[in-house]
N, C-alpha and C positions, 0 to 999 in steps of 0.2 A: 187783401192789402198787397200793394206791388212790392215783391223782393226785389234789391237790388244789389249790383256786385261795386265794391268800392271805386273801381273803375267808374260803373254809370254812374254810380253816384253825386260824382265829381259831374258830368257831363250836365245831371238833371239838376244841382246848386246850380251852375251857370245859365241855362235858361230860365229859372226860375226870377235869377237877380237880373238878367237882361236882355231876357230873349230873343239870342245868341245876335240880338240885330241891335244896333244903338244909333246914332245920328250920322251925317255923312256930312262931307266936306262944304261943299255947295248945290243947289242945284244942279247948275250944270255936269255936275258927274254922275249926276243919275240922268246915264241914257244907255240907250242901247249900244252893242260892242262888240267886236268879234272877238272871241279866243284864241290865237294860235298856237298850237304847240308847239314848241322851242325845235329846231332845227328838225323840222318835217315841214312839207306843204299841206298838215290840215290843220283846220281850222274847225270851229264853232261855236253859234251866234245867240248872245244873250239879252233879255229885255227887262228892262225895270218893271216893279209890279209895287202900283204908290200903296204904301201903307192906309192902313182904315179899319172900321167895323163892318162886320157883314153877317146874315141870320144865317145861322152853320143848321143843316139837316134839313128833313121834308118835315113839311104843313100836316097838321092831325089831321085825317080824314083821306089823307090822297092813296089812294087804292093799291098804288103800285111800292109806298112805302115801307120798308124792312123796319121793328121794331125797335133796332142800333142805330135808325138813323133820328130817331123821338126823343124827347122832342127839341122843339127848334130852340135856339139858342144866341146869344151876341159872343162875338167873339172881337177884337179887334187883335188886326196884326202890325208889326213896322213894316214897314219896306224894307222889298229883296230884291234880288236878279231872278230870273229864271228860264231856264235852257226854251228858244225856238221850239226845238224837236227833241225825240226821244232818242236819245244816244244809238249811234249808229257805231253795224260792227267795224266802219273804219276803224271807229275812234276806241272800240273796246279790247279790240284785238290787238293794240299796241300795249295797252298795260297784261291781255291775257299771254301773250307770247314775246317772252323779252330776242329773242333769236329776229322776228319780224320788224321789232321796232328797230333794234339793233341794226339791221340791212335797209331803211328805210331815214335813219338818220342821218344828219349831215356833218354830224359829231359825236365824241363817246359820249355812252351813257353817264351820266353823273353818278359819284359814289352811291348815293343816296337809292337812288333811280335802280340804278344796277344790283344790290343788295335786295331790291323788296320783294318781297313772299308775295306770289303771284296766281293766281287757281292751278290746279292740275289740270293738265291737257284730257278733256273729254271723251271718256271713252264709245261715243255713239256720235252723230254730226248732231250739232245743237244749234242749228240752224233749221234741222229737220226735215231737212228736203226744201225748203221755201227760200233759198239763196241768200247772200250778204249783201250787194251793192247795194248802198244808199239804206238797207231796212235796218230798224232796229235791232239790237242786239237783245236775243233773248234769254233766257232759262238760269241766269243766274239769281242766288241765294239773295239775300238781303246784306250780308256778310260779302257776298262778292262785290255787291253795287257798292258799300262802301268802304269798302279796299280798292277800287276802280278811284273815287273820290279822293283817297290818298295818293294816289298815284298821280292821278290830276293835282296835287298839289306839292307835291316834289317836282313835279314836271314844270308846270309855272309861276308857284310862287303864290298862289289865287285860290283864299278855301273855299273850296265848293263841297257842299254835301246834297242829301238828299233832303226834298221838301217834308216839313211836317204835314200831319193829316189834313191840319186847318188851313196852313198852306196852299196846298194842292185845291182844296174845294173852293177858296176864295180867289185863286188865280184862273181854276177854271170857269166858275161863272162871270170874273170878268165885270164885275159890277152891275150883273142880273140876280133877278130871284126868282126866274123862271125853273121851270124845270132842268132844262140846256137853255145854254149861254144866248141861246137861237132864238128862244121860245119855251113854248109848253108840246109842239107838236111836232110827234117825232116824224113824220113822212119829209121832215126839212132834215134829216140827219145824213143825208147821201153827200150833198155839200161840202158837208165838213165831218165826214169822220166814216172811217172804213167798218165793217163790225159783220156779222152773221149776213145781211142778206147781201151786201152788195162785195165782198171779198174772194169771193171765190176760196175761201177756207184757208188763208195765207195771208204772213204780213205781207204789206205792200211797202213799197218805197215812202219813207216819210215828207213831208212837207206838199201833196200833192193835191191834197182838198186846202178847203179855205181856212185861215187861224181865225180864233177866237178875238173878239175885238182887243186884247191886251199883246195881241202877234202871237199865240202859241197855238203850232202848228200840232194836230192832233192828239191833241189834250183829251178828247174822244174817240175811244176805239182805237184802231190798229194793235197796241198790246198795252193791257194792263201797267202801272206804274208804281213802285214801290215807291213808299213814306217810310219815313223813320218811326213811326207810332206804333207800340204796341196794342193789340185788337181788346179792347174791352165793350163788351157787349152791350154795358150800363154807365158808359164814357160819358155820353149829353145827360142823361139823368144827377149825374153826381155834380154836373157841372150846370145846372139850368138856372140854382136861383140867384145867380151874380150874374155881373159881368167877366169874360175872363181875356185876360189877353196873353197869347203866343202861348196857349196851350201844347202841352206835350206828355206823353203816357209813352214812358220807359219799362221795361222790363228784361233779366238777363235770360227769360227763357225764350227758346226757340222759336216756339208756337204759339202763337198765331201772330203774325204781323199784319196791317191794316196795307189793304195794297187798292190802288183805285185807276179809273178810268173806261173800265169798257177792254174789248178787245176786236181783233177781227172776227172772232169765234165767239160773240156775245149777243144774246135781245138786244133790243133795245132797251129793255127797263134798265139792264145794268150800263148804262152810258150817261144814267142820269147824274148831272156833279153830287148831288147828296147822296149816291150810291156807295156802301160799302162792304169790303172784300177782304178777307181772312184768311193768312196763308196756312196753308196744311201740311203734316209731314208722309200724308200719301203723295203728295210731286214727288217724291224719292223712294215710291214703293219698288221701281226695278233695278235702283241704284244697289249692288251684287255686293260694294265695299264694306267694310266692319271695320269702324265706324261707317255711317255714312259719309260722304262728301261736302266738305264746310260751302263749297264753293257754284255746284251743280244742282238745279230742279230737273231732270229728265224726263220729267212729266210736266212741265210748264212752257212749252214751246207758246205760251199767251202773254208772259212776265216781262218786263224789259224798265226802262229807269229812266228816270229824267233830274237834272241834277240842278241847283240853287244854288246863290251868291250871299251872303249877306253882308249887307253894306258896310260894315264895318265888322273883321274878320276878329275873333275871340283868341285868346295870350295864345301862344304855344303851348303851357300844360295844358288846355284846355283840348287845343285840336290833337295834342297828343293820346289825353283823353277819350274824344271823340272816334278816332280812329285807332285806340290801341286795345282795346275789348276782345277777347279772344272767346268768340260762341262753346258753348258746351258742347262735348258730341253727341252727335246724331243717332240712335240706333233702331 
């Protein structure tokens, strides 16, 4: 049975009564849009994803399928936004280091802004030798990506969090039910998505292969993508004989969180959208600190985040909720 801390609790009532998505204004405001960050020159770019039903997990029989992903299942979701690309360290490095954002603005920080609890400056390069421009941002927690998401929303005004599991698999295939969004055959995966053979063992700059027909640019490979779903192993079995809509599996412990997409450093089997991926607390087996580190994987140089809109944003106790959870420690 899932424990939960009175905090989630709060979090998983509200998805349950409205899955944190409800009806939006018109049409017309479900389109695509830029982000900008209030008195900086970056930006980034988000895309509607129409609500619907879709068969969540692999087909009985198919060879390369993980027993977590059985079996298949309807799920339907509402409609959301969802990030182009995979957060880039321009844009992470503003909420990880307030001194940078600060010399980069074009105004003070706002009380808000300036007050928030922000990761500890890394004691190894967490980029790992594979550089910043343009690449995603890696190695952070689950707990970091969504304290990154509050910051994004002191910043503009606009909640964004991280996709749920169903989410994610239903934006990556895009209104296929192939294996990839592509097809069934991976020799077409160079196209669109960076991963083990064609990376040269390093992220790459995002948006450079081809988006998935819904615009999301490497939704496959380059680095792995945190969901907000806690990992259960017997998730689609408990959930097979209904229909379910805007599924979500919370939990206050640490281990394991449900992370997906592939990496640069991955098969191909793991690039598949019904592929799933379970965080561990060996990513932090060289981390020296006691406790460990709420905020750093050291051992996840493959991790990184892509973040969602939901069209109509949930009260203030709720996002307060949402982002006010404080992880247990680490040891």
């Amino acid at each position: 049975m899932l424990k939960f801390s009175a905090k989630l609790a709060l979090v998983v009532i509200f998805v349950s009564a409205t899955g944190w998505i409800t009806s939006f204004q018109t049409k017309n405001d479900f389109i695509p849009y830029t982000q900008p960050i209030p008195n900086t020159t970056i930006t980034f770019d988000m895309v509607p994803i129409p609500g619907g039903t879709f068969i969540m997990g692999s087909e009985k029989g198919n060879p390369a399928a993980a027993p977590d992903e059985l079996p298949q299942h309807e799920v339907t979701l509402d409609p959301f936004w969802m990030g182009t690309h995979e957060v880039t360290w321009d844009l992470f490095e503003l909420f990880l280091d307030k001194n940078f954002e600060t010399s980069i603005s074009e105004a003070p920080l706002s009380p808000e802004v300036d007050g928030l609890s922000r990761p500890s400056i890394p004691y190894l390069d967490m980029t790992f030798g594979m550089g910043k421009e343009n690449k995603p941002a890696i190695g952070m927690t689950q707990y970091g990506a969504i304290q990154y998401c509050r910051w994004l929303y002191l910043k503009t005004g606009v909640f964004y969090r991280l996709p749920t599991e169903a989410e994610w698999e239903y934006a990556s295939r895009a209104g296929t039910a192939t294996t990839y969004f592509f097809g069934d055959d991976p020799a077409d995966l160079d196209k669109f998505a960076w991963y083990a053979a064609n990376s040269q063992g390093a992220t790459q700059e995002v948006g450079k292969k081809d988006p998935n027909p819904w615009g999301l640019y490497d939704i496959l490979g380059n680095v792995q993508e945190w969901t907000i779903d806690h990992y259960l192993p017997d998730a689609y079995e408990m959930r097979k004989s209904k229909g379910t809509k805007n599924p979500l599996h919370m939990d206050e412990e640490l281990y394991p969180k449900v992370i997906r997409g592939g990496s640069y450093a991955s098969p191909v089997e793991d690039l598949r959208s019904a592929n799933r991926i379970a965080s561990t607390a060996t990513w932090k087996r060289i981390d020296p600190q006691i406790p460990k580190s709420q905020w750093w994987f050291p051992e996840a140089p493959f991790l990184g985040m892509r973040v969602v809109r939901p069209v109509t944003p949930p009260s203030d106790e709720e996002i307060a909720a949402y982002f006010g959870t404080i992880p247990l420690e680490d040891y």
